[in-house]
LOKOLBA-657417 format. One record per residue (C-alpha): x, y, z. Coordinates in steps of 0.1 Angstrom, whole numbers, plus 5000, padded with zeros to 4 digits. Each point is the difference from the previous one (the first is absolute). Layout:
! LOKOLBA-657417
XYZ ...
! end
This chain:
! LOKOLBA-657417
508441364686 498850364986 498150034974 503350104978 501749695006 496649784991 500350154969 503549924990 499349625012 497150024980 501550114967 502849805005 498549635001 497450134971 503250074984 501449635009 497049814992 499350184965 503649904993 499949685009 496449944980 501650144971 502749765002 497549735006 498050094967 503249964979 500749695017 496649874995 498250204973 498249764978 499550044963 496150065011 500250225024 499649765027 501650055035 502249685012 500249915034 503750095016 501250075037 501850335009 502349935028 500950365021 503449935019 500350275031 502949835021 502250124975 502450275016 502550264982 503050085014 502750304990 504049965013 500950225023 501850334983 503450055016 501450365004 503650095008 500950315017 503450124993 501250225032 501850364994 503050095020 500250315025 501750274980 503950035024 499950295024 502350254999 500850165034 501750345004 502750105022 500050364998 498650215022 496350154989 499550354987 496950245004 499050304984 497450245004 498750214980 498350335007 496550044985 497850354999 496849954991 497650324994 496549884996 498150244982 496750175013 497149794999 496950234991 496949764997 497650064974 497049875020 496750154991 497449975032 496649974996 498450275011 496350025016 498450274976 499750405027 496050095008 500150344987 499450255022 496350155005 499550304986 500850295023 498150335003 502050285015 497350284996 496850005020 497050314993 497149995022 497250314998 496649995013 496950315009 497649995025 497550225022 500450295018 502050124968 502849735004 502549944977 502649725004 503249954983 503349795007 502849834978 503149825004 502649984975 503249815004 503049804978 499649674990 502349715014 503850135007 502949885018 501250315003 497550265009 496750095004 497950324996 496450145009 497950214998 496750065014 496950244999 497450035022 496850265002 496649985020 497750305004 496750105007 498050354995 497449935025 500149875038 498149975023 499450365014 499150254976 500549814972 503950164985 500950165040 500649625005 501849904967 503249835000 502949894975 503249815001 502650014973 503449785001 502649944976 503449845002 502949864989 502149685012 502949804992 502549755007 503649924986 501049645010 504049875001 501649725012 500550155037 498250325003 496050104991 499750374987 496250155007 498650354998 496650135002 497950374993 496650045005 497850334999 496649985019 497450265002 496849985023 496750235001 497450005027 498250285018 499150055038 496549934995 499649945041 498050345006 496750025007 496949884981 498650274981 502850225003 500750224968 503849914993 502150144966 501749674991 503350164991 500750115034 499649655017 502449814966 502849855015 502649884974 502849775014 502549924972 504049905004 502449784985 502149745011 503349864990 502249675008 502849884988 501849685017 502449705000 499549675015 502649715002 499149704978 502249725017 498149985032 501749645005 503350125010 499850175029 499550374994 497050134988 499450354996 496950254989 500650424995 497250214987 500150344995 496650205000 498750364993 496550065003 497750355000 496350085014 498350354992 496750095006 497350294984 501050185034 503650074995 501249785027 502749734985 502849745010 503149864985 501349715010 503549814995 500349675015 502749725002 499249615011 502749785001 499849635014 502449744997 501249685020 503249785003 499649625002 503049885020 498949634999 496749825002 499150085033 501550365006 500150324979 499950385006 497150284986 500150384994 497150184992 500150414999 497750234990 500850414990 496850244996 500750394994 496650154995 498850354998 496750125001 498950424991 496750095012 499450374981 503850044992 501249925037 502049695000 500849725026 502349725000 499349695012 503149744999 499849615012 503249745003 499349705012 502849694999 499149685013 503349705006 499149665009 501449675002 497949684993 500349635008 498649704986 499949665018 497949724994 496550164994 500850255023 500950384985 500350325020 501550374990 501150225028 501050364992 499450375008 498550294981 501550355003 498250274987 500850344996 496850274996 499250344994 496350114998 497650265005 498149855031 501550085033 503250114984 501249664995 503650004992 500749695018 502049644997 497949705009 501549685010 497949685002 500549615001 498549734972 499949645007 497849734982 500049705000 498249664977 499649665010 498049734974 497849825018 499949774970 500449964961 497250244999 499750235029 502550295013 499450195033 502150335004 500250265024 502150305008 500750335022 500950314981 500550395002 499750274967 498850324985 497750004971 500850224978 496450244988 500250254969 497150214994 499649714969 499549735021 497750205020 497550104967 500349674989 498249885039 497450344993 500150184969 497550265018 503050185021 500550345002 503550164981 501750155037 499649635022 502749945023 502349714991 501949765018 500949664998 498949725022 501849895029 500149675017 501249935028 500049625000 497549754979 499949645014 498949824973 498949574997 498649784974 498849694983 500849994960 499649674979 498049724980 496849825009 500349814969 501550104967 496950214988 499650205032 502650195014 499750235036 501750315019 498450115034 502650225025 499350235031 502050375005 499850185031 501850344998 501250305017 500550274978 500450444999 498550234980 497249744986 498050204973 496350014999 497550234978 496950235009 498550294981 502050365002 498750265026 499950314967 498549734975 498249705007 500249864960 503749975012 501749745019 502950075028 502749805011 499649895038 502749895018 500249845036 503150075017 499449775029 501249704993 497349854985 499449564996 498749834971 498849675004 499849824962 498849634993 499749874964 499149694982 500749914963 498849744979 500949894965 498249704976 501349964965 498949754981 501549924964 499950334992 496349954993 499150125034 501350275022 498650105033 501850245028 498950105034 501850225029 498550165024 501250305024 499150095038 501350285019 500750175036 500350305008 501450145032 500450384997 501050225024 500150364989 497149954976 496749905014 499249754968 502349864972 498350244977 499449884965 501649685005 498149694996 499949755024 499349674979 500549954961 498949684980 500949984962 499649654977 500149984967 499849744977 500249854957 498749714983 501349894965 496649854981 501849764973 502450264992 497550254983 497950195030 502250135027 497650065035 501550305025 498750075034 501150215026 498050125034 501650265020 498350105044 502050245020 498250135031 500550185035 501450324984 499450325024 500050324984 500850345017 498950334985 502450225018 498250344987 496549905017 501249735028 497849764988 500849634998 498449704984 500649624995 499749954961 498049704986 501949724989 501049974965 498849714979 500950004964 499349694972 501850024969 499249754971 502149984966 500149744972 502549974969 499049834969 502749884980 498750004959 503749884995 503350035015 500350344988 496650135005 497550045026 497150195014 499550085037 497550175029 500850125030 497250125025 501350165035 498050065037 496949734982 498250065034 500550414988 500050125037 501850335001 502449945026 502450225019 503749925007 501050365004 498050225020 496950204972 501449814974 497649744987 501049744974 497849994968 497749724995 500149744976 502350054973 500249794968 502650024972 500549804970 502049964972 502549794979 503949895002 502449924976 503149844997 502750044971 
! end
């Protein structure tokens, strides 16, 4: 029994026995107060009983059915139902766009320094556009003294250009002017020499001019590039050359593993040495067919070239095979290698840019080659440090080398050996990057030469080792380095017959950027630390240390 149902007992016989004391009291209640004995008899077999209720359910009769002896008829109806358009209002939570970092298209850098240096450059371009870009640039370094004879050996470069871009959906519009003008002076003569200064100046100043269109949809199958280019050299001698040139390159991607390329190249140059003029003209095309199978790629095709120069009367067409082919080793490693014929083509710019000491009346000509095998190892050691090391062994015409003029030995003449000469090149490249924090580059150069009509591979080097490197301290002190050797140069001084092996070059150069802000900074630059005044071109020695310094701004 729960505690409930102890309860109701409970109450219930308190409830019996109070009742039947009461009844007692009455019964036996004495004028006095006194109780009376009496006997309460409690009867529990006593048992109540209830008649059984009887129900009667009266039953309802099935309703009569009343069946149908005609025949059933149907009929359909047609229904057209137009739902209406269903345009959901549903507002999606959006993740709230990072703005984006302020961009600064304009860039001024200026700097001074000794031996009467003054630095300038700047860079100005449009902010962020889908549709086009344009730039500008400006760019000037001179110095009043050298190091011979103080302004005999002064120097100055000026640039300034233009550049821009016009993007579609298919096509990319770009065009390009620039105007450069340099100033040195053939300080090469001998020491102590009494020498007017405007009588060695040399001024080289030209323009150039680009204009272009490049296909934008390189994923479906054709891709195309045409530029169009007009550029001009003069110099304080009257001796000058115009140039029009046309590069086209383009390639058709039947499938995946096959397509076609086109490549052709359209030079029309003349050059005027004191009024008399001399055309020099250069068509090269080059077809191929390439293949792609597995990891396996090769391009097989022919160059044809068409010439006519001032060396040997050249008026000649030049056929030659190209084959390469590229193989990966791995994930990270491609080997290549390839046979190939071609003329390269030489204008008296190309030349000056090689030696800016050359006289006005040098023979041109463009270099020959009468086949290049060419092999190589490219690829990743890890994904910091990249590699590139290859070998060339060449056969080649009308190889160009320089030595000293027989009438003036402060100017340089262009050598060429007709022979057949073979040029054995091995090079090595290595690249570590870092985070962008630290930067570091390597490649080094070693050459053989096997001339025939020339007794030495005069003013050529034989080896060449450049690295460089940057490191990023926490974003405020940029670190440059760079260390330049080049040695085994022979020199020729055709006017006495002297010749001389020139000391190899070994130059330091040290700069560092602070950054005050994004906008601001202050930077050094000190050049040749170990100041040793060394010779590249034959009586021209380098100055000695150089230091500039000087502040950039961004806006």
């Amino acid at each position: 029994m729960n505690i409930s149902s102890k309860g109701i007992f409970l109450q219930t016989m308190l409830a019996l026995t109070s009742t039947v004391f009461l009844v007692a009291q009455n019964e036996n209640w004495n004028e006095d107060g006194a109780i009376q004995d009496a006997e309460v008899i409690i009867e529990k077999e006593r048992h109540i009983t209830l008649e059984k209720a009887h129900r009667g359910y009266e039953k309802i009769s099935p309703l009569p059915v009343q069946v149908n002896q005609g025949p059933q008829t149907y009929s359909f109806d047609l229904i057209n139902y137009t739902a209406t358009a269903f345009i959901p209002n549903i507002r999606v939570n959006r993740i709230k766009e990072q703005p984006l970092p302020k961009l600064y298209g304009n860039y001024v850098k200026g700097g001074v320094g000794n031996y009467g240096t003054t630095y300038l450059e700047g860079y100005f371009n449009n902010k962020r556009s889908e549709t086009h870009m344009i730039g500008g640039y400006i760019k000037s370094l001179s110095s009043s003294r050298g190091p011979v004879d103080k302004g005999n050996s002064a120097t100055s470069h000026f640039s300034l250009g233009f550049d821009g871009s016009y993007f579609t959906k298919s096509l990319t519009f770009k065009g390009a002017a620039d105007y450069q003008r340099e100033k040195l002076f053939y300080y090469g003569y001998a020491p102590g020499t009494e020498v007017d200064g405007d009588t060695i100046k040399q001024i080289y100043s030209g323009i150039d001019i680009t204009l272009g269109i490049e296909d934008r949809k390189k994923n479906e199958g054709i891709d195309f590039t045409l530029d169009g280019r007009y550029t001009s050299l003069e110099d304080n001698f009257n001796t000058n050359e115009n140039q029009g040139a046309f590069n086209f390159l383009s390639s058709y991607a039947v499938n995946d593993q096959f397509g076609f390329k086109l490549q052709s190249d359209l030079y029309l140059t003349q050059r005027s040495i004191q009024g008399n003029n001399q055309n020099r003209n250069f068509f090269r095309v080059r077809p191929s067919v390439y293949t792609k199978i597995s990891s396996f790629n090769i391009e097989v095709g022919v160059n044809i070239v068409y010439e006519n120069d001032t060396i040997q009367n050249a008026n000649k067409v030049r056929v030659a095979p190209v084959a390469k082919a590229s193989i990966n080793l791995s994930d990270q490693v491609l080997f290549y290698a390839g046979i190939s014929g071609d003329v390269e083509y030489r204008s008296l710019k190309s030349y000056i840019e090689e030696n800016p000491y050359l006289g006005s009346e040098v023979t041109l000509s463009h270099n020959i080659k009468r086949f290049e095998v060419v092999g190589g190892l490219k690829g990743n050691l890890w994904e910091e440090l990249n590699f590139h090391t290859g070998l060339s062994i060449g056969s080649y015409d009308n190889l160009a080398f320089y030595a000293t003029s027989s009438t003036d030995s402060t100017r340089f003449d262009i050598l060429y050996d007709l022979d057949n000469p073979s040029i054995v090149h091995f090079f090595g490249e290595l690249g570590y990057s870092k985070a962008e924090n630290l930067v570091l580059n390597f490649r080094g150069d070693v050459y053989g030469y096997d001339t025939k009509s020339l007794a030495e591979p005069w003013g050529r080097p034989t080896y060449s080792i450049k690295a460089s490197g940057t490191y990023n301290v926490y974003g405020k002190l940029i670190l440059g380095t760079s260390l330049t050797t080049m040695g085994g140069i022979k020199s020729l001084n055709q006017q006495s017959g002297n010749t001389r092996t020139l000391d190899a070059i070994f130059d330091i150069n040290l700069s560092a950027d602070y950054l005050f802000s994004p906008r601001f900074s202050a930077f050094v630059i000190a050049k040749n630390l170990i100041s040793k005044k060394y010779q590249q071109f034959l009586n021209y020695p380098s100055r000695g240390i150089s230091l500039i310094g000087g502040i950039s701004y961004s806006f």
